[in-house]
mmJSON file of the N, C-alpha and C atoms, coordinates in Angstrom:
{"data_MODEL":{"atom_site":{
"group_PDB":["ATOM","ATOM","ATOM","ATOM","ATOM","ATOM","ATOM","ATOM","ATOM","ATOM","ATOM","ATOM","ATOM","ATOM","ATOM","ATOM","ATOM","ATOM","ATOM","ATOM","ATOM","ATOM","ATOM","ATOM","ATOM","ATOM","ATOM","ATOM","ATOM","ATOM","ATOM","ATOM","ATOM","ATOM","ATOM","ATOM","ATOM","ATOM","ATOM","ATOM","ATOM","ATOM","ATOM","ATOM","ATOM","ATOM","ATOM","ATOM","ATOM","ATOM","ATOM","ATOM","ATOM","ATOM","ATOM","ATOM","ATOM","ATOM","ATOM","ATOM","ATOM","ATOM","ATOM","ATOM","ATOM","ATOM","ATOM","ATOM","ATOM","ATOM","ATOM","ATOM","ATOM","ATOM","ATOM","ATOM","ATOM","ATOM","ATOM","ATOM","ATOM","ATOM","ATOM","ATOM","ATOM","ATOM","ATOM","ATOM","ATOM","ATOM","ATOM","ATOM","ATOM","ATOM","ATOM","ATOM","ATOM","ATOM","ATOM","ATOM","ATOM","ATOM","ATOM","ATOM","ATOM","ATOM","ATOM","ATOM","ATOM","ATOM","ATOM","ATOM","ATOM","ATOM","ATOM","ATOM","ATOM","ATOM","ATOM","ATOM","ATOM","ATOM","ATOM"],
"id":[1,2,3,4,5,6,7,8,9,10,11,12,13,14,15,16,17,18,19,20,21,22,23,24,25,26,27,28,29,30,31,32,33,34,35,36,37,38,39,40,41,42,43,44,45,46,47,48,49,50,51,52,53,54,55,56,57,58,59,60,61,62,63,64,65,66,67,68,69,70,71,72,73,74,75,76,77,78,79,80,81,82,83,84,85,86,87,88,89,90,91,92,93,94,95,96,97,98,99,100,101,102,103,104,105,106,107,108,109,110,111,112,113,114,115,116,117,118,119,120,121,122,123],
"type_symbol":["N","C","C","N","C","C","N","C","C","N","C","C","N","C","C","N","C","C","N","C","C","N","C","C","N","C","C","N","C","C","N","C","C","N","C","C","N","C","C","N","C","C","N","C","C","N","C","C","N","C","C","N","C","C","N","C","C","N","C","C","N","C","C","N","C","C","N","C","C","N","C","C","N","C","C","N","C","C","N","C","C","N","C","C","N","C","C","N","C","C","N","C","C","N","C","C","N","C","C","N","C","C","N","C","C","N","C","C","N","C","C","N","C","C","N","C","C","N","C","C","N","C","C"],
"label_atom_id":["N","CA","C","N","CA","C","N","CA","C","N","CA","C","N","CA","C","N","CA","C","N","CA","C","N","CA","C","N","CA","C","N","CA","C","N","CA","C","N","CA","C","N","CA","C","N","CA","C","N","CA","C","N","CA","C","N","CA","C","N","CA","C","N","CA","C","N","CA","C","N","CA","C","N","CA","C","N","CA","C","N","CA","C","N","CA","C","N","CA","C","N","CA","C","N","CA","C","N","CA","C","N","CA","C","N","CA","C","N","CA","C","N","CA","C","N","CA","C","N","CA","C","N","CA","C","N","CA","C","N","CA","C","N","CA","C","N","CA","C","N","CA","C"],
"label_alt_id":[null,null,null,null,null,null,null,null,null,null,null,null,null,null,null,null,null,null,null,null,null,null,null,null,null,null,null,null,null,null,null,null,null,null,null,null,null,null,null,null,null,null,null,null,null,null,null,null,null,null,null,null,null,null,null,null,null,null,null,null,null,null,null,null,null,null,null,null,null,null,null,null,null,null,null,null,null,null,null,null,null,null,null,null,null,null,null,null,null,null,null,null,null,null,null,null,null,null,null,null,null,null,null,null,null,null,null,null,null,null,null,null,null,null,null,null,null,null,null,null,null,null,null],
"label_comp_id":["UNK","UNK","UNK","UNK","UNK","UNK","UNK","UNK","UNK","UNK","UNK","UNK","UNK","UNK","UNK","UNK","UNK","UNK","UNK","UNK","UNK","UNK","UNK","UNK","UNK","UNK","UNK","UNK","UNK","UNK","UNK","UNK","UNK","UNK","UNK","UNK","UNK","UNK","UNK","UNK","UNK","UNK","UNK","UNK","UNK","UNK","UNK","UNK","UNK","UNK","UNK","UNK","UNK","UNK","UNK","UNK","UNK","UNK","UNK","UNK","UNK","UNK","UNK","UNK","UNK","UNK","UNK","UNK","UNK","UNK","UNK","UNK","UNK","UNK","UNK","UNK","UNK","UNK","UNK","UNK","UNK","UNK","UNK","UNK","UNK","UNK","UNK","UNK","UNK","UNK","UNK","UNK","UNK","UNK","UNK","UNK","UNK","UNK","UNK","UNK","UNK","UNK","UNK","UNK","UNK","UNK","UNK","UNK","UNK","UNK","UNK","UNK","UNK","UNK","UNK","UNK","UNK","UNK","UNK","UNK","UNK","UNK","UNK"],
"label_asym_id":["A","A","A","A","A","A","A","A","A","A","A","A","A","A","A","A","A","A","A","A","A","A","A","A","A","A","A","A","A","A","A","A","A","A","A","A","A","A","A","A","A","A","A","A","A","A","A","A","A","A","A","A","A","A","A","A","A","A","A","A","A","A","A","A","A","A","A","A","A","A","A","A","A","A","A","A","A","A","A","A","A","A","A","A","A","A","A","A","A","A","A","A","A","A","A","A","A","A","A","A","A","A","A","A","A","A","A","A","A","A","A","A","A","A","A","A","A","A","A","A","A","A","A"],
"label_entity_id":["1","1","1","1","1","1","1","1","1","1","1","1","1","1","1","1","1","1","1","1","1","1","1","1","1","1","1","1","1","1","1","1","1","1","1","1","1","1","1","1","1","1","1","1","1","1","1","1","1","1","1","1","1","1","1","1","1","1","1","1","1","1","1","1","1","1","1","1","1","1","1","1","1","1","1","1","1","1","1","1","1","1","1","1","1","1","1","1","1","1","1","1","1","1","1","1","1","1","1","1","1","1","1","1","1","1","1","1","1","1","1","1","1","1","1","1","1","1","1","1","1","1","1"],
"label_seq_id":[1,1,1,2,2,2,3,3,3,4,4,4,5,5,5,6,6,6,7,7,7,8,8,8,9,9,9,10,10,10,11,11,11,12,12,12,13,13,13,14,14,14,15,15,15,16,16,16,17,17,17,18,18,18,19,19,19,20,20,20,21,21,21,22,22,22,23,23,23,24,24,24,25,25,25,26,26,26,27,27,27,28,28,28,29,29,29,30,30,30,31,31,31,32,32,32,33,33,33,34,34,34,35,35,35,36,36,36,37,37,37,38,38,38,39,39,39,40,40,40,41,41,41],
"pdbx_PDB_ins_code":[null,null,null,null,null,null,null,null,null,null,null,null,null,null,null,null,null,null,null,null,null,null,null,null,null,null,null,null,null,null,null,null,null,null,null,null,null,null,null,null,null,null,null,null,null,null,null,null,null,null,null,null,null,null,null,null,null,null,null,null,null,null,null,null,null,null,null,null,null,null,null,null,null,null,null,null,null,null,null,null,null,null,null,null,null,null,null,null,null,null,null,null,null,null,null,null,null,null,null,null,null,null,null,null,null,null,null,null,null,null,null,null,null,null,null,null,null,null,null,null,null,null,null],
"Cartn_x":[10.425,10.383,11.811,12.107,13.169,12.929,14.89,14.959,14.571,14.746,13.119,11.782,11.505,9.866,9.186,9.394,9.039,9.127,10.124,10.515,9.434,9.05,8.278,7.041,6.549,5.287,5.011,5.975,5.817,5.624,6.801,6.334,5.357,4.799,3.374,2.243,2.15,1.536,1.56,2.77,2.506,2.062,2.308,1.792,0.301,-0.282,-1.744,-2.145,-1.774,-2.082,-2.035,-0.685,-0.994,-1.969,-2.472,-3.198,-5.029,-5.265,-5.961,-6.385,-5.449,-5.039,-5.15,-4.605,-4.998,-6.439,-7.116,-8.505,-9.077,-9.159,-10.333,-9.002,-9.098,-8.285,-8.703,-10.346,-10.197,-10.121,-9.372,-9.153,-7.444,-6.916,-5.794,-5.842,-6.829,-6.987,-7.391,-8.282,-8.55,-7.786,-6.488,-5.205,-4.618,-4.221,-3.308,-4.448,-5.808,-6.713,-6.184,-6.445,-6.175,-4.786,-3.292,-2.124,-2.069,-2.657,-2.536,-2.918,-3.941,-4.741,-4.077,-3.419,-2.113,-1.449,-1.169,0.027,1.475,2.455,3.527,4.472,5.478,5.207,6.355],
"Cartn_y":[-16.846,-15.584,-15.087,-13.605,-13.276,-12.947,-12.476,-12.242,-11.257,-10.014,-8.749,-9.136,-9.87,-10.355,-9.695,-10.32,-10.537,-8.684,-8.217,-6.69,-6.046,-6.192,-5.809,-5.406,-6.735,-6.712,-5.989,-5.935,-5.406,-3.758,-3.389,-1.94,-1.512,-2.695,-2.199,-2.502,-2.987,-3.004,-2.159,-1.518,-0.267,1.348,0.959,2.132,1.884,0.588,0.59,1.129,0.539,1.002,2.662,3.53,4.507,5.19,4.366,5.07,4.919,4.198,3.975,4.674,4.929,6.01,7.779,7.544,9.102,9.738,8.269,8.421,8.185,7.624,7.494,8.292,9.428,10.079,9.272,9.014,8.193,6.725,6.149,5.045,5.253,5.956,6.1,6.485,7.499,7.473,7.026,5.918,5.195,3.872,3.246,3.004,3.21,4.537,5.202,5.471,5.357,5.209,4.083,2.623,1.467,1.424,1.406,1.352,2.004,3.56,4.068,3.093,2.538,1.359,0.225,0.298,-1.344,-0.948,-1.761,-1.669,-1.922,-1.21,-1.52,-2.78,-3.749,-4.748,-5.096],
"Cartn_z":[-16.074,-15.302,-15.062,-15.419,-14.972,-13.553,-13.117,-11.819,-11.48,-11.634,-11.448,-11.772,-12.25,-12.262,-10.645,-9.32,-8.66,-8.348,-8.064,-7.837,-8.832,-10.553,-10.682,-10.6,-10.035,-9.723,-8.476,-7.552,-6.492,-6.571,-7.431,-7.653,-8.272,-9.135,-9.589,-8.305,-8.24,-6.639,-5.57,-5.4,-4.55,-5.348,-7.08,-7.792,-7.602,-7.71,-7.308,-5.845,-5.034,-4.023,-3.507,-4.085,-4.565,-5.097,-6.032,-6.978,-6.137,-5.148,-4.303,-3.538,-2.595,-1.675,-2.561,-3.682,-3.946,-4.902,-5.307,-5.562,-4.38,-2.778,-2.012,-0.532,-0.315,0.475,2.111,2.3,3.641,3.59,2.461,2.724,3.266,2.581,4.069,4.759,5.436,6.944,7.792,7.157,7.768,8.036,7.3,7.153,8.348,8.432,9.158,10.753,11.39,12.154,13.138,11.818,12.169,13.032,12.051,12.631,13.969,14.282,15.356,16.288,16.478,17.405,17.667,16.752,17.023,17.783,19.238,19.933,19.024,19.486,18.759,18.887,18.484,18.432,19.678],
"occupancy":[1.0,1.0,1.0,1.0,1.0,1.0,1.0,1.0,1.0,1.0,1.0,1.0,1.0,1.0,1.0,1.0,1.0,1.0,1.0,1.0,1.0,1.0,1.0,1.0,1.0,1.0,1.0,1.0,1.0,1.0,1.0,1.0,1.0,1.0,1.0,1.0,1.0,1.0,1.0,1.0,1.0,1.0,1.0,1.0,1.0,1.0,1.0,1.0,1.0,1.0,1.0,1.0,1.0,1.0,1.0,1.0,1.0,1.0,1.0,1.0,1.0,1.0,1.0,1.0,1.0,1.0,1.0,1.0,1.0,1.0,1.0,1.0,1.0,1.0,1.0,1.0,1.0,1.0,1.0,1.0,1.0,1.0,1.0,1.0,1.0,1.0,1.0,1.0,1.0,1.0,1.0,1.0,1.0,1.0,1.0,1.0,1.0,1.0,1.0,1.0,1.0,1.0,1.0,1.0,1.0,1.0,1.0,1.0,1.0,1.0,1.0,1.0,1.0,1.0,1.0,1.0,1.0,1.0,1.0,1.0,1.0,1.0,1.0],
"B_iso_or_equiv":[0.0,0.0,0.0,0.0,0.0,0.0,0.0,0.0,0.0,0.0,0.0,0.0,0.0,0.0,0.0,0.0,0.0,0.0,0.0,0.0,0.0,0.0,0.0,0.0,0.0,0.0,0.0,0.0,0.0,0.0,0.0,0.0,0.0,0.0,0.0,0.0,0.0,0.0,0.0,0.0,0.0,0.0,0.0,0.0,0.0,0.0,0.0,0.0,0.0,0.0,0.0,0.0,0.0,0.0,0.0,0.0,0.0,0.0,0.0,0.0,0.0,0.0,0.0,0.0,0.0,0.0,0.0,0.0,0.0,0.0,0.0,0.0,0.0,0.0,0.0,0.0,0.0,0.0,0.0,0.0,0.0,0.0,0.0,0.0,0.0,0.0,0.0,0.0,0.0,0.0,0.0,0.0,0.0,0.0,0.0,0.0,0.0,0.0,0.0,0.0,0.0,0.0,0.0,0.0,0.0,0.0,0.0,0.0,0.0,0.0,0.0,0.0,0.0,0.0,0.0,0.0,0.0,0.0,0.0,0.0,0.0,0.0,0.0],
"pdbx_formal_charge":[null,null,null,null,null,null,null,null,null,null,null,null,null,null,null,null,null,null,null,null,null,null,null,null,null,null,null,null,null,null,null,null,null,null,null,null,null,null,null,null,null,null,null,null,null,null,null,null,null,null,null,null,null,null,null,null,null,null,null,null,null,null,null,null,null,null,null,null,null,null,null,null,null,null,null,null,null,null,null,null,null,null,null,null,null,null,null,null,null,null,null,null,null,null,null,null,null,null,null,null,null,null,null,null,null,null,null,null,null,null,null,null,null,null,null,null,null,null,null,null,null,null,null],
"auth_seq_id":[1,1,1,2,2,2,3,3,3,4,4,4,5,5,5,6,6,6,7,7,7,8,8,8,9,9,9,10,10,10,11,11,11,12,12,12,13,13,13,14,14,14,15,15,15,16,16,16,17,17,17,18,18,18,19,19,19,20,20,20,21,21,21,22,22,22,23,23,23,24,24,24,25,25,25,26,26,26,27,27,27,28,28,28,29,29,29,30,30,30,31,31,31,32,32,32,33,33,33,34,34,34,35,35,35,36,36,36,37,37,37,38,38,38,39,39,39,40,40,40,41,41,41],
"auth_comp_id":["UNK","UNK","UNK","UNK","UNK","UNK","UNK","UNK","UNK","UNK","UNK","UNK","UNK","UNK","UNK","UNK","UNK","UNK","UNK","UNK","UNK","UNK","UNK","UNK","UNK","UNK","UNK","UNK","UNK","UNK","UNK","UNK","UNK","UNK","UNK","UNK","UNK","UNK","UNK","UNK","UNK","UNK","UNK","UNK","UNK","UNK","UNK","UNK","UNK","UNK","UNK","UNK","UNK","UNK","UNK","UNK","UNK","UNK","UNK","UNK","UNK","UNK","UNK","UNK","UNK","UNK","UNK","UNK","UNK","UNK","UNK","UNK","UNK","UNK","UNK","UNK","UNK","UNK","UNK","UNK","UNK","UNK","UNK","UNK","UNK","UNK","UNK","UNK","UNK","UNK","UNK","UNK","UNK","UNK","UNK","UNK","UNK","UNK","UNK","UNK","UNK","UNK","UNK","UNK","UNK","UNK","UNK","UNK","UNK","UNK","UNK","UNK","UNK","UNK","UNK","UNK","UNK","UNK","UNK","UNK","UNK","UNK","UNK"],
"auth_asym_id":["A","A","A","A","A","A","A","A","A","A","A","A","A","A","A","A","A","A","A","A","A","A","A","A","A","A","A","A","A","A","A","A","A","A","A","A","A","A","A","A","A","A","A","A","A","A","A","A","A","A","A","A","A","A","A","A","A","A","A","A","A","A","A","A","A","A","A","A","A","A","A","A","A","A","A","A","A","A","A","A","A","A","A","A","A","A","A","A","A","A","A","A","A","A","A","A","A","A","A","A","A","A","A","A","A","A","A","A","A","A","A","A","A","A","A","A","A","A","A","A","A","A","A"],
"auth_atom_id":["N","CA","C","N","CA","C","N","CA","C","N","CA","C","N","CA","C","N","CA","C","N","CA","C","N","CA","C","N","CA","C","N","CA","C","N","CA","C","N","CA","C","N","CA","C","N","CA","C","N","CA","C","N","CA","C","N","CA","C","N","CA","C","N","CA","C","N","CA","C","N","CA","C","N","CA","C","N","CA","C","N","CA","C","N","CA","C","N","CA","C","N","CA","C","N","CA","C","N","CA","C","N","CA","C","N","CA","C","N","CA","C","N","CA","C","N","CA","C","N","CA","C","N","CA","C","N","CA","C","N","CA","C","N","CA","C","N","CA","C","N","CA","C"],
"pdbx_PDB_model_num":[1,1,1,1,1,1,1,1,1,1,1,1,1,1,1,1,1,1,1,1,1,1,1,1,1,1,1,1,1,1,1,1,1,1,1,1,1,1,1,1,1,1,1,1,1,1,1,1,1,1,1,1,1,1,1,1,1,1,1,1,1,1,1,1,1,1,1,1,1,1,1,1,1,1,1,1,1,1,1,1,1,1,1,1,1,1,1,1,1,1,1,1,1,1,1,1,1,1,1,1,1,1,1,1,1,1,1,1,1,1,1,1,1,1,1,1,1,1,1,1,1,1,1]
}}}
């Protein structure tokens, strides 16, 4: 494994999660629902 290995995967991982969020629009609001409800830390 190179040393970006790990960095890669990560940015593919937030392109998924992206890609999540902009096929199911209330799964981030409901995301962003949740966080509101969390006290802050």
């Amino acid at each position: 494994m190179t040393e970006d290995q790990p960095k890669r995967e990560a940015d593919a991982n937030r392109a998924a999660e992206a890609e999540k969020e902009a096929a199911d629009p209330n799964r981030k609001a409901d995301t962003t629902r949740e966080a509101a409800q969390e006290p802050p830390d």
